[in-house]
Backbone as numpy.savetxt, mean C-alpha at the origin, in Angstrom:
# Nx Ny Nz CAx CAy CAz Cx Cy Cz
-11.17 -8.97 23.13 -10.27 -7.89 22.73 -11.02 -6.94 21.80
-10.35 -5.99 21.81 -11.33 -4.51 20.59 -10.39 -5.23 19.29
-11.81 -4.55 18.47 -11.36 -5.33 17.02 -12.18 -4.18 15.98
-12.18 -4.29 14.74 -12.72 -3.49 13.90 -13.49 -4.65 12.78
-14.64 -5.03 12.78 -15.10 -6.12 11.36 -16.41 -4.92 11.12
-16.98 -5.57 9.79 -17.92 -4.69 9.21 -19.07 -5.90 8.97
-20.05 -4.73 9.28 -21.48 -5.28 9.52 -22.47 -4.49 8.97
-23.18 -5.10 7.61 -23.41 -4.43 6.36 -22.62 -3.86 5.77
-21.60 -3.59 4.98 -20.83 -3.03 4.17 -20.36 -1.51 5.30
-21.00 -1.78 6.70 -19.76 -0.52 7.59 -19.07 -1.35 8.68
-17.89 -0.80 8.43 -16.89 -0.88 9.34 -18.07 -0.94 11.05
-17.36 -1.62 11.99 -18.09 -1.21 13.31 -17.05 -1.85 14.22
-16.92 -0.82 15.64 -15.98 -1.40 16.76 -17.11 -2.76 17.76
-15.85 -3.73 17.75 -16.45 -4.62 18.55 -15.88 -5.12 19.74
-16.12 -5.61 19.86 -15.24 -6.70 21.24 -15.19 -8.15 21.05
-14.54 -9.33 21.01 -14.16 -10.41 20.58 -13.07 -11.66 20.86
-13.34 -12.65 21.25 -12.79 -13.09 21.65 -10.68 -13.16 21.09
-10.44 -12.82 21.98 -8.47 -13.29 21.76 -8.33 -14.07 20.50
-7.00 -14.36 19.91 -7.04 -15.82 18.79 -6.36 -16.74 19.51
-6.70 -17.65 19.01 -6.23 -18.90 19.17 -5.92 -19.56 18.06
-5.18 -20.94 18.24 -4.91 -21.37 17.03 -2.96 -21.60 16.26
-2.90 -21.94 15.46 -2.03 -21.40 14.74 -1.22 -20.41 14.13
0.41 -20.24 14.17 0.80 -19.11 13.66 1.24 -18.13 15.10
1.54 -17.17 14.86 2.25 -16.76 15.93 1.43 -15.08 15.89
1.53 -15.37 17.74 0.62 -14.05 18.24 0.88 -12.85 18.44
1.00 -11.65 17.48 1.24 -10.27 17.51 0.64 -9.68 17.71
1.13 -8.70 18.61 0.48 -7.76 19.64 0.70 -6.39 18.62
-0.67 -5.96 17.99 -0.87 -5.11 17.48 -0.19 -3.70 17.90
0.53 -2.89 17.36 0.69 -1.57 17.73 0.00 -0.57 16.64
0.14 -0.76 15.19 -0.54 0.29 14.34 -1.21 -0.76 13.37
-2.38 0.17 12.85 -3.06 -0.53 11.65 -3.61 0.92 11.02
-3.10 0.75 9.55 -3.79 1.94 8.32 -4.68 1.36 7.73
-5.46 2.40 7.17 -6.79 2.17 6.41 -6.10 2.23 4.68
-6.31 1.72 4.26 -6.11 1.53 2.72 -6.86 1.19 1.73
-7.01 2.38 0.96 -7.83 3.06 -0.27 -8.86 1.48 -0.95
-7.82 0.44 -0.62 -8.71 -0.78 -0.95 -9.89 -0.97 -0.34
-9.56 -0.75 0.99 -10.65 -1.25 1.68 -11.82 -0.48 1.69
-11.70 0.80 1.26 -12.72 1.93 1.02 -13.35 1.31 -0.30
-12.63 0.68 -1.45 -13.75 0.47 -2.59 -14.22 -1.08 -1.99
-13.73 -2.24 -1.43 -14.17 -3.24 -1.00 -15.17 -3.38 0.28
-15.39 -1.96 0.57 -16.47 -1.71 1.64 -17.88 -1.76 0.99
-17.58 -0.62 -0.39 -18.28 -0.06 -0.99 -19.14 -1.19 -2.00
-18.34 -2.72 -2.38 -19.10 -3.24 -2.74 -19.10 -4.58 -2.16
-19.25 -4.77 -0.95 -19.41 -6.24 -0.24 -18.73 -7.00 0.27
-16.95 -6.49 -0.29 -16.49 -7.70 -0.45 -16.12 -8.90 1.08
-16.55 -7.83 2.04 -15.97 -8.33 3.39 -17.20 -9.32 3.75
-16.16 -10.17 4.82 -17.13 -10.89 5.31 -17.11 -10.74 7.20
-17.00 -11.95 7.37 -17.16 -11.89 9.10 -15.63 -11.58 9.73
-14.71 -11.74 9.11 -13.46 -11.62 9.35 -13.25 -10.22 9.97
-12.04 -10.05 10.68 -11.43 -8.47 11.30 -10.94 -8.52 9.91
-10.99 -6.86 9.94 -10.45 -6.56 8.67 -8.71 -5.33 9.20
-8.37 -5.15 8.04 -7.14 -4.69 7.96 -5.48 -5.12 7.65
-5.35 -4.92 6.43 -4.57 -5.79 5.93 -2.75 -4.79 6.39
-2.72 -3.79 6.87 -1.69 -2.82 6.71 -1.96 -2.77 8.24
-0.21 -3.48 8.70 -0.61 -3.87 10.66 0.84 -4.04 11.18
1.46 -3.48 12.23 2.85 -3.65 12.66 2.50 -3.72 14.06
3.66 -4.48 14.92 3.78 -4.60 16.14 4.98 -5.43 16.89
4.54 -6.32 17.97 5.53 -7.07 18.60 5.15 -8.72 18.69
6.19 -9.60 18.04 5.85 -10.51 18.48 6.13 -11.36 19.48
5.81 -12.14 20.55 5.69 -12.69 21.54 7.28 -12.32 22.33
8.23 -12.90 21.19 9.88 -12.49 22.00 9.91 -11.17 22.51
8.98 -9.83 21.33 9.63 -8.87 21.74 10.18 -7.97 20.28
10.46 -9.04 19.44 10.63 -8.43 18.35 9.40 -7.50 17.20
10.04 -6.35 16.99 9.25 -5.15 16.32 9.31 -6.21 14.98
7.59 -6.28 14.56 7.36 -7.04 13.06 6.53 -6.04 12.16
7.00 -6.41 11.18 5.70 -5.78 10.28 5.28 -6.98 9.16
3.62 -7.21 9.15 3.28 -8.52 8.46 3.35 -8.06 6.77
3.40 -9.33 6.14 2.91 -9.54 4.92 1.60 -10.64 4.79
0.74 -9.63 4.60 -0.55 -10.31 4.92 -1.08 -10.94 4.07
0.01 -11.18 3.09 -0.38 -12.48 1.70 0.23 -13.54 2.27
-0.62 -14.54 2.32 -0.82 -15.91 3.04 -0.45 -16.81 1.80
0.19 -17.57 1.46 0.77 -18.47 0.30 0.62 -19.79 1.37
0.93 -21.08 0.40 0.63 -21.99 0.90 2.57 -22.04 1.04
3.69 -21.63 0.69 4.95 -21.89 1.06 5.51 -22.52 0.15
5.02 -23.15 -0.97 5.35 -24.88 -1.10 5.15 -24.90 -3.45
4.47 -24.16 -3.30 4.42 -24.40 -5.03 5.78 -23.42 -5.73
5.87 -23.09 -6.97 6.44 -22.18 -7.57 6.63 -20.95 -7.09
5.44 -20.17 -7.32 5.61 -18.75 -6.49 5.52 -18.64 -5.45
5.56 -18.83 -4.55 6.14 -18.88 -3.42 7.09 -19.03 -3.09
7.70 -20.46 -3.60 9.07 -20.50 -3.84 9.55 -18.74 -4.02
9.03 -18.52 -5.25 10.16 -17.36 -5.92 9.78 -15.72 -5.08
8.77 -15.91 -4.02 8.57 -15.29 -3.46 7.16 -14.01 -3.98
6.29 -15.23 -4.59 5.20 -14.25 -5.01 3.83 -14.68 -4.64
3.89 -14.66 -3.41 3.10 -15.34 -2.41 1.42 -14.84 -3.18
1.51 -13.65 -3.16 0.28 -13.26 -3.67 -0.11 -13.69 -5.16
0.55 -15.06 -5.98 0.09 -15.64 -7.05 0.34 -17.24 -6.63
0.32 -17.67 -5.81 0.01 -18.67 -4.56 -0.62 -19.87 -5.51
-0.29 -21.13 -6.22 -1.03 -21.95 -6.89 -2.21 -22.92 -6.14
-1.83 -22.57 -5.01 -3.42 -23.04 -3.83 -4.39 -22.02 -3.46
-3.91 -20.52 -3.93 -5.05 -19.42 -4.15 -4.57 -18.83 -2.91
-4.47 -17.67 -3.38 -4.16 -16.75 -2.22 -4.67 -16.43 -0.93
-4.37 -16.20 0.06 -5.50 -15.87 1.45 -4.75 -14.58 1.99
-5.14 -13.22 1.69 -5.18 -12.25 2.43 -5.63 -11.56 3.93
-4.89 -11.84 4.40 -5.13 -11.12 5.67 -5.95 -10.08 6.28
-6.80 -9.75 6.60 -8.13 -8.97 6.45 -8.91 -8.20 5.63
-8.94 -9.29 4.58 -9.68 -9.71 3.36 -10.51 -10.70 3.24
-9.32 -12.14 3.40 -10.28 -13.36 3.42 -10.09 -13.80 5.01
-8.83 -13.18 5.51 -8.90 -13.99 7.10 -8.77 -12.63 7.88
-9.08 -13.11 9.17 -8.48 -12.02 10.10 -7.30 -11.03 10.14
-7.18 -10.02 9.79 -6.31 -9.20 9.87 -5.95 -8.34 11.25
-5.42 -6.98 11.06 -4.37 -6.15 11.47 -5.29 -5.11 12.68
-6.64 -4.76 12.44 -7.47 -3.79 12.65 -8.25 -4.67 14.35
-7.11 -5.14 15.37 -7.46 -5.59 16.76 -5.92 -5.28 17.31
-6.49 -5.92 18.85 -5.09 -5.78 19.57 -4.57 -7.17 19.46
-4.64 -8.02 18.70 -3.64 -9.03 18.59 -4.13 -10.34 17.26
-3.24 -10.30 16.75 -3.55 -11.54 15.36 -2.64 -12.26 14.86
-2.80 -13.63 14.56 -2.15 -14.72 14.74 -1.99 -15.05 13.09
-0.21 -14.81 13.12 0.49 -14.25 12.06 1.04 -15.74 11.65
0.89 -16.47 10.53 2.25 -17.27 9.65 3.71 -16.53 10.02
5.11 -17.20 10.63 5.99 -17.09 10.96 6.46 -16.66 9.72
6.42 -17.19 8.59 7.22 -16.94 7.67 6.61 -15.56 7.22
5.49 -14.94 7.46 5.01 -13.71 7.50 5.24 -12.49 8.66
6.35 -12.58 9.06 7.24 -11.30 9.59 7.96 -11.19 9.64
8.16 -9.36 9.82 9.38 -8.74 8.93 10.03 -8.35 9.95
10.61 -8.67 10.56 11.68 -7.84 11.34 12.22 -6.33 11.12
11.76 -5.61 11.76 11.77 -4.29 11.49 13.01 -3.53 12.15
13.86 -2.36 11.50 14.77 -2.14 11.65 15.03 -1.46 13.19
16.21 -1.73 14.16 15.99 -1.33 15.19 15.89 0.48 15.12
14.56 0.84 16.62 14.49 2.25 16.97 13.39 2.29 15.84
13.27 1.93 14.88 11.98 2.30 13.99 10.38 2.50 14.88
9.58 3.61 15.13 8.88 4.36 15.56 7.80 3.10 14.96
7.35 1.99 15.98 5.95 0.98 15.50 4.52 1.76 15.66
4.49 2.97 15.99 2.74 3.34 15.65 3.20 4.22 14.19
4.22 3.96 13.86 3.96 4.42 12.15 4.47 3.24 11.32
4.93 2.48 11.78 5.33 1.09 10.63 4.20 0.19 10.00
3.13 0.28 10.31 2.10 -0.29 9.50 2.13 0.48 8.06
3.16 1.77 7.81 2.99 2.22 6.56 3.97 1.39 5.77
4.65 0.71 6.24 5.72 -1.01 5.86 5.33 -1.45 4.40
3.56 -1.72 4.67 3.04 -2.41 3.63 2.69 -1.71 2.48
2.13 -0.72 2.82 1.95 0.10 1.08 3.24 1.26 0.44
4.42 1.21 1.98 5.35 1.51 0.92 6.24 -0.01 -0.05
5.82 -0.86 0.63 6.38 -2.60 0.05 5.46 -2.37 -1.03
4.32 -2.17 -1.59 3.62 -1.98 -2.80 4.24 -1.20 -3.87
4.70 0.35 -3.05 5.51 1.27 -4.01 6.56 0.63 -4.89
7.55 -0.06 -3.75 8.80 -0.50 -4.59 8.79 -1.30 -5.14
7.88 -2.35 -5.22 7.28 -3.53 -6.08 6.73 -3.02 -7.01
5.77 -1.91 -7.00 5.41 -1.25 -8.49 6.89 -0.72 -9.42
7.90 0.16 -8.44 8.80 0.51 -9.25 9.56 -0.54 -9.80
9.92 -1.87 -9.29 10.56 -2.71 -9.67 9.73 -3.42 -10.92
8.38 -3.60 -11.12 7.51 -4.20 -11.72 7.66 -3.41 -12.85
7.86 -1.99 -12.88 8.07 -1.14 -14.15 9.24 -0.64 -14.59
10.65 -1.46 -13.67 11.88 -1.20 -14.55 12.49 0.25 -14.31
11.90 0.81 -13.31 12.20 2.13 -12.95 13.53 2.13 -13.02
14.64 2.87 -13.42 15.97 3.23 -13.55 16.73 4.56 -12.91
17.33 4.86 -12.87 18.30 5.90 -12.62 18.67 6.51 -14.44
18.18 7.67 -14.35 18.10 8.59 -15.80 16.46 8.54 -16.52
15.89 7.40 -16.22 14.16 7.68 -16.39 13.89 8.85 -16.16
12.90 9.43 -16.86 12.29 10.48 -16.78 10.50 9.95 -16.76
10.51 10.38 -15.00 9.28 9.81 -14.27 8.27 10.12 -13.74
7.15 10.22 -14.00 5.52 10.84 -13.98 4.87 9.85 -12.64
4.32 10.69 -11.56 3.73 9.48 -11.62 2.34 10.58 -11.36
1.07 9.87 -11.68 -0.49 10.04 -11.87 -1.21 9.92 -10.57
-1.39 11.01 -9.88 -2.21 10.76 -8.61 -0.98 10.66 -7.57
-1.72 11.36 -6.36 -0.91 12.05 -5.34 -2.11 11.50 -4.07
-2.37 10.38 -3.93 -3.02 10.13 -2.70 -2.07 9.13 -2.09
-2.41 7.84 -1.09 -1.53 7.30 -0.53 -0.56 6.73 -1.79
-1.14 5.91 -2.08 -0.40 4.99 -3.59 0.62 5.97 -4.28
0.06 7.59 -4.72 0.94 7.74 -5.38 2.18 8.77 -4.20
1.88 8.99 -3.36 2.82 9.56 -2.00 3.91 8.66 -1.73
3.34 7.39 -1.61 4.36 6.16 -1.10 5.11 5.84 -2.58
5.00 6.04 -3.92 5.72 5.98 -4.74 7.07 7.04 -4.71
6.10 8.25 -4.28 6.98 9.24 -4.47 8.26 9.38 -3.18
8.12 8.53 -1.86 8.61 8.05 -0.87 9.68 7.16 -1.70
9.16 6.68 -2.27 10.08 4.77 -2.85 10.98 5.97 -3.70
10.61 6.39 -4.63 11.66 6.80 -6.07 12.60 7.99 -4.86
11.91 8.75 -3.94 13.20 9.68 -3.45 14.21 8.54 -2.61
13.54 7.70 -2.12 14.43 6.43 -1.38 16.08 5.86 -2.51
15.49 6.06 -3.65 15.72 4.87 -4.74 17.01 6.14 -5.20
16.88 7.32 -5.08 17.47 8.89 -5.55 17.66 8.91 -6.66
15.81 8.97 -6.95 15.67 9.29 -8.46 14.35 10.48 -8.29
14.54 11.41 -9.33 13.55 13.08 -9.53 12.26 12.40 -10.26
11.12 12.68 -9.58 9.84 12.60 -10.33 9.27 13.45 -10.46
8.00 13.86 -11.64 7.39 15.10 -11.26 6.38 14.10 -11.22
5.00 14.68 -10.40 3.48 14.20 -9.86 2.41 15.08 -10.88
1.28 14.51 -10.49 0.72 14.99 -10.98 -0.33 15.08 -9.45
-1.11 16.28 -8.71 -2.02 16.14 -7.70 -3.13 17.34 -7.43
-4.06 16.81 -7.10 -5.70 17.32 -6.84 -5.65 18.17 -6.56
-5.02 17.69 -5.13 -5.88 18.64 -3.46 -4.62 19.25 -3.34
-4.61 20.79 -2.75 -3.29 21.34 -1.77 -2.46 20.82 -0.75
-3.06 20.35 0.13 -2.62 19.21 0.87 -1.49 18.33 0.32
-1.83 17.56 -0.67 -0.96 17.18 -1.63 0.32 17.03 -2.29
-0.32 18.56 -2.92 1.53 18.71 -3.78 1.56 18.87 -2.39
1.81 20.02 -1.65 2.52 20.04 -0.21 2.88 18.95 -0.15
2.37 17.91 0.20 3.39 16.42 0.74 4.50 16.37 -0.55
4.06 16.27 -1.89 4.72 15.97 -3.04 5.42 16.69 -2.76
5.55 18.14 -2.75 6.44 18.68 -2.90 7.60 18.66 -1.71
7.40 18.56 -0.38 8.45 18.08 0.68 9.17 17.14 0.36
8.05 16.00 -0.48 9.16 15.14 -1.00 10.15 14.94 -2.16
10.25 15.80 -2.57 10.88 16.44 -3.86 10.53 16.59 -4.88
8.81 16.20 -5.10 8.80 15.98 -6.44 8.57 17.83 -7.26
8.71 17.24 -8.31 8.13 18.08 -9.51 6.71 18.34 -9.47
6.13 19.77 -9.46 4.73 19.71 -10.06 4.47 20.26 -11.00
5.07 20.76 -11.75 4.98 21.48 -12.93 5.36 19.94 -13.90
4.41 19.12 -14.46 4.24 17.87 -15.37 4.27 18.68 -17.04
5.32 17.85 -17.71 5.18 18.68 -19.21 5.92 17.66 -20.09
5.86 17.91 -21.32 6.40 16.76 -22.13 6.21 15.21 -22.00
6.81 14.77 -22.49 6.60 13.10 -22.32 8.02 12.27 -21.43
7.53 11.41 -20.98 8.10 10.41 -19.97 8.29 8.88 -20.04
9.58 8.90 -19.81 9.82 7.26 -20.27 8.94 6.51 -19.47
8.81 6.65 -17.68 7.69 5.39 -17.13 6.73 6.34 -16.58
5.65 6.50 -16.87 4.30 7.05 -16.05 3.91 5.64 -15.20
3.39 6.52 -14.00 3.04 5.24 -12.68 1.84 5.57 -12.34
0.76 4.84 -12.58 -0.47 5.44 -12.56 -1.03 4.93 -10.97
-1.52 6.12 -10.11 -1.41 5.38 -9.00 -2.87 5.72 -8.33
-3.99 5.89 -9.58 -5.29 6.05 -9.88 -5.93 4.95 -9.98
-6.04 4.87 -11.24 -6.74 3.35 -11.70 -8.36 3.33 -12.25
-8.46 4.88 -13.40 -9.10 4.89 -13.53 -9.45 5.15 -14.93
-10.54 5.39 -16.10 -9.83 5.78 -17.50 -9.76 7.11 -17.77
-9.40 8.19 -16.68 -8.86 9.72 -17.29 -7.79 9.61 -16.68
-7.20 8.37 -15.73 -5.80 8.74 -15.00 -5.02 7.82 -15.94
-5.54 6.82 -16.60 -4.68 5.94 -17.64 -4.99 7.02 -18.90
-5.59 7.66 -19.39 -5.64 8.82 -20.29 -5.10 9.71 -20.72
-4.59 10.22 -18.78 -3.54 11.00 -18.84 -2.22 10.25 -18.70
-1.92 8.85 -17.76 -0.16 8.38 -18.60 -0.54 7.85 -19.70
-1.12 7.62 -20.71 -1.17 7.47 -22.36 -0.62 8.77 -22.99
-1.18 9.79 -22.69 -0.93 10.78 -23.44 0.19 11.37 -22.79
0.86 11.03 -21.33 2.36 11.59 -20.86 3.36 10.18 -20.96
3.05 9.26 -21.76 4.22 8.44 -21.42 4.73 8.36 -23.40
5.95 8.60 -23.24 6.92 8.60 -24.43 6.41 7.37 -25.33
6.69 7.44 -26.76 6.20 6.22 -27.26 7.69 4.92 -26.75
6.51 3.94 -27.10 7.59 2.82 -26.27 7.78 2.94 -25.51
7.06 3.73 -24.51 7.19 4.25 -22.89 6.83 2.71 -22.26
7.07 3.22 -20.67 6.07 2.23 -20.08 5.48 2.86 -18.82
3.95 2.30 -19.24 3.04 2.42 -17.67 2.42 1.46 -16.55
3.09 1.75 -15.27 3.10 0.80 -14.14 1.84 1.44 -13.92
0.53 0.26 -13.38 -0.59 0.47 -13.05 -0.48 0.10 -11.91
-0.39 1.03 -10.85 -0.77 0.86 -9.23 -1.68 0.82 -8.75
-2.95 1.97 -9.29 -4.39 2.13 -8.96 -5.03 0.74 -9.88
-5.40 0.35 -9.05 -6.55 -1.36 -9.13 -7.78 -0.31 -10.25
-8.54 -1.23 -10.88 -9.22 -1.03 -11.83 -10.65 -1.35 -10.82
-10.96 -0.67 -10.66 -12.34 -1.33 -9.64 -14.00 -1.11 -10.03
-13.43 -0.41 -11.68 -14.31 -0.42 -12.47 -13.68 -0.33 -13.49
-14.72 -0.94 -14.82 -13.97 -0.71 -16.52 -13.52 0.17 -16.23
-12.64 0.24 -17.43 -11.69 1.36 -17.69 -11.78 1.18 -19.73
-11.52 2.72 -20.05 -11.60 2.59 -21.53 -10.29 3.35 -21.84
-9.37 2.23 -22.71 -8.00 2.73 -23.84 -8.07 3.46 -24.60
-7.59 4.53 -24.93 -7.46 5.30 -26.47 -6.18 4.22 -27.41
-6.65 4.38 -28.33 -5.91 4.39 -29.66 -4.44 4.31 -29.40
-3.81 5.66 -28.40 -2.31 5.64 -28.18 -1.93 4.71 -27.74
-2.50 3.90 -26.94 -1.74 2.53 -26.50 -1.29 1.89 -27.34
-1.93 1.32 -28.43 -1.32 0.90 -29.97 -0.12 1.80 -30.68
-0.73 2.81 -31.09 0.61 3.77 -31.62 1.55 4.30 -31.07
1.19 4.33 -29.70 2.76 4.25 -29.22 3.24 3.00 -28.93
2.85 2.29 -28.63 3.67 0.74 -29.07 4.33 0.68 -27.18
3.10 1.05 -26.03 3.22 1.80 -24.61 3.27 0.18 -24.21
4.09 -0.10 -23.18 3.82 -1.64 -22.40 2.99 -1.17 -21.04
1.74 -1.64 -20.63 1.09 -1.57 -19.78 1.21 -3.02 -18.78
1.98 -2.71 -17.59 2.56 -3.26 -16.35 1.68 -3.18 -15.28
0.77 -3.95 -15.07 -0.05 -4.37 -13.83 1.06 -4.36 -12.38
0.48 -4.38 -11.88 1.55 -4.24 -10.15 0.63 -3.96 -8.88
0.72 -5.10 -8.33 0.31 -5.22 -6.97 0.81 -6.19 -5.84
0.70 -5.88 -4.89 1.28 -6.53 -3.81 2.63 -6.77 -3.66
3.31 -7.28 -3.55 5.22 -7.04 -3.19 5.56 -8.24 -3.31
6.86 -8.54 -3.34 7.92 -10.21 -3.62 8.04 -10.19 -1.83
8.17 -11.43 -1.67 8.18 -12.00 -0.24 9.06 -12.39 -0.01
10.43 -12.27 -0.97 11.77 -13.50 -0.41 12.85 -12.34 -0.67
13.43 -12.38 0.34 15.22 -11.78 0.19 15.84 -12.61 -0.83
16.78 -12.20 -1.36 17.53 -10.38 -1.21 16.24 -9.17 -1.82
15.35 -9.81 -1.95 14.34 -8.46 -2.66 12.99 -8.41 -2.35
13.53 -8.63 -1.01 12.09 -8.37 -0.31 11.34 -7.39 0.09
10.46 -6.69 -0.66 9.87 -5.61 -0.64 9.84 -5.40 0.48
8.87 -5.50 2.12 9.14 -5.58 3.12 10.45 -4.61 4.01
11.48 -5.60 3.57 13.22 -5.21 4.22 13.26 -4.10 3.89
13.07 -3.56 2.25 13.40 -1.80 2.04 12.43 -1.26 2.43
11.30 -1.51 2.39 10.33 -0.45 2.96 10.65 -0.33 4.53
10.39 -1.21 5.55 11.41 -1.24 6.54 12.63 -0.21 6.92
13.23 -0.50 5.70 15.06 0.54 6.12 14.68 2.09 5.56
14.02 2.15 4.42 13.04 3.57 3.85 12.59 3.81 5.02
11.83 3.52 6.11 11.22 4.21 7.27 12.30 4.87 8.12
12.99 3.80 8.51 13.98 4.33 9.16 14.68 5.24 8.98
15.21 5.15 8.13 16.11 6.06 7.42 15.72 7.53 7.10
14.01 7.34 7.03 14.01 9.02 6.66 12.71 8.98 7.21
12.47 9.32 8.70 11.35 9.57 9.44 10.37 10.58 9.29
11.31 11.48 7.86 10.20 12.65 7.41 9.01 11.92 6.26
8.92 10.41 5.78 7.95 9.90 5.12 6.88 10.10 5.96
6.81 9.28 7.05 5.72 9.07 8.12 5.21 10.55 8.69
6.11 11.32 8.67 5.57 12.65 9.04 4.26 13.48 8.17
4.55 13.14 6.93 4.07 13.22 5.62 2.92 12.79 4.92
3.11 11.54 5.55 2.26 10.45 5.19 0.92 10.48 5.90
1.14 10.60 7.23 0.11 9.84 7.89 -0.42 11.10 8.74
-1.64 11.52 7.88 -2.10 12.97 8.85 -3.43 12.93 9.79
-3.86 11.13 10.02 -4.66 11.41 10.88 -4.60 10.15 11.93
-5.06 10.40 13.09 -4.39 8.81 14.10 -5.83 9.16 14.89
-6.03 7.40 15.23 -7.47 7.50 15.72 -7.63 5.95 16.89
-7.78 6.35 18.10 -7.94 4.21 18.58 -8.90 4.09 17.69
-9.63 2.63 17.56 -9.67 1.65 17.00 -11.70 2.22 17.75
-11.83 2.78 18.90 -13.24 2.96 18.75 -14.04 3.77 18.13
-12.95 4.75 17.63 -13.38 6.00 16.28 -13.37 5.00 14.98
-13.52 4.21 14.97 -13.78 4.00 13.72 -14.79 4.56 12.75
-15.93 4.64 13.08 -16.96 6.05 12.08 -15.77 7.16 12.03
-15.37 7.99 12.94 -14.81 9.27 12.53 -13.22 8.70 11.22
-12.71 7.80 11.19 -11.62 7.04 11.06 -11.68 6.67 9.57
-13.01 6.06 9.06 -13.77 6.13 7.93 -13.69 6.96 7.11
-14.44 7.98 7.97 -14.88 8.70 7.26 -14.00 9.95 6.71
-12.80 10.41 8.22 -11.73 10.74 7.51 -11.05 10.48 5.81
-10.72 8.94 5.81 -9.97 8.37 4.95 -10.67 7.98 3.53
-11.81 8.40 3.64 -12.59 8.35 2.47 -13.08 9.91 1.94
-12.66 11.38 2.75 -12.50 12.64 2.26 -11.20 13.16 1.63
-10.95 12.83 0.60 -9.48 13.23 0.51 -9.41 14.76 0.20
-10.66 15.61 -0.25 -10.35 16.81 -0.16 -10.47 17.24 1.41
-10.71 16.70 2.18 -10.35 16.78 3.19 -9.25 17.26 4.42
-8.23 16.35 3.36 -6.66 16.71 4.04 -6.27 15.52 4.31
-7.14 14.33 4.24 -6.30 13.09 4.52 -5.46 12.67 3.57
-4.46 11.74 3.96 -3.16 10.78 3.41 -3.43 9.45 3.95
-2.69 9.25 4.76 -3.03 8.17 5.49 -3.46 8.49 7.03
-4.56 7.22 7.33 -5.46 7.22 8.51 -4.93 6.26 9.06
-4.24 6.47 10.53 -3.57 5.20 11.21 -4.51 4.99 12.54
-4.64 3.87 13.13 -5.41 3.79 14.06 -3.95 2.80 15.18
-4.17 3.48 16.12 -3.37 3.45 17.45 -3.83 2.75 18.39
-2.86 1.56 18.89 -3.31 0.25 19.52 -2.23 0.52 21.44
């Protein structure tokens, strides 16, 4: 079958045998590229595995799935409570540490699909998973109805926030780069004119001038949800202390109903088919991968999200 693994720190199209094995066999329809995998290219982290952790399709019955590609062992505490990705037998990510999303078929843990809402459009539901990140960040930072809400960076991370909070029908203003950009931000309602201070800044960077700037835009006793991964030091000012700011790590999503990140990102698609319109401005099969790359790593470019079509 066509597959996507990387060989030397690049991505490359291959051909490969079917899976076998354990777990149940989904027939790939979409897989996105995600901003992770661009810095985990960049320093090694892959191995022989297909990669692609952001993947929707059909499984064997027929039913439209979208995975959660955090692999838990089922059975300790978090998991139990549905936080698969803090797993006390160590986590296994889905085209990270195992085979992922980026072929025409991969052999999914049952308890790892989402039943996706009927008529939902599957060559855009692989965006399932990093809007399940959004609302897990907003939930992780207490986001409310009457907050007054910043969020830092306008690429996928902070687009799919701004997707989650109009879902949630709450006003944010953004903060963003490229034209391209606000344009999306702004279709989606946000604010771009950023001023004064803000009860939650959502930093959806992860870097020390984007934590710099929610330090210096988040209210004292504010709080800031960190979405953008730290993938290098990062340096604090002083305000973190004097404002007395709670800094909220957030990644990956809760795995168990009633609050299963997943289910709303799911009914968010459905429900408002102008995200995906928005979102996802470039589609590529799976043998463009160089052009596919390289797209999703120009963001002055014009990219958002890069979906590859199965």
């Amino acid at each position: 079958m066509r597959a996507i693994k990387v060989d030397g720190n690049v991505p490359v199209f291959t051909q490969v045998p079917e899976p076998t094995g354990e777990g149940v066999r989904v027939k790939v329809v979409s897989a996105s590229i995600c901003g992770s995998d661009l810095h985990m290219l960049e320093r090694g982290y892959f191995g022989e595995q297909i990669i692609g952790h952001e993947f929707a399709g059909f499984a064997p019955d027929g039913t439209a799935v979208a995975v959660e590609p955090t692999v838990g062992c089922g059975h300790c505490s978090p998991c139990g409570e549905g936080y698969n990705s803090h797993c006390e037998a160590g986590v296994n990510i889905m085209g990270v540490m195992a085979d992922g999303g980026m072929a025409e078929y991969a052999l999914v843990p049952a308890r790892n699909l989402v039943p996706l809402p009927t008529g939902l459009d599957l060559p855009v539901a692989c965006l399932v998973e990093p809007l399940a990140v959004a609302l897990h960040g907003l939930d992780r930072a207490r986001v409310a109805s009457g907050d007054r809400v910043l969020v830092v960076g306008a690429g996928p991370v902070g687009l799919a926030l701004g997707a989650a909070l109009r879902h949630r029908g709450m006003h944010f203003d953004i903060i963003a780069r490229y034209e391209h950009q606000r344009a999306a931000a702004e279709a989606l309602g946000a604010g771009l004119n950023f001023e004064g201070h803000y009860d939650v800044v959502l930093d959806a960077i992860g870097t020390s001038e984007s934590l710099e700037q929610a330090l210096v835009s988040v209210r004292p006793l504010g709080r800031i949800g960190m979405l953008g991964s730290f993938w290098s030091p990062v340096v604090m000012g002083v305000e973190f202390c004097l404002k007395e700011v709670e800094l909220i790590g957030s990644t990956t999503y809760t795995c168990k109903s009633p609050h299963r990140n997943f289910e709303e990102a799911g009914r968010l698609l459905s429900e408002d088919p102008a995200v995906a319109r928005l979102l996802i401005t470039h589609r590529f099969p799976l043998e463009a991968v160089d052009e596919a790359f390289a797209a999703a790593a120009d963001r002055a470019g014009g990219a958002i999200k890069v979906v590859f079509e199965l």
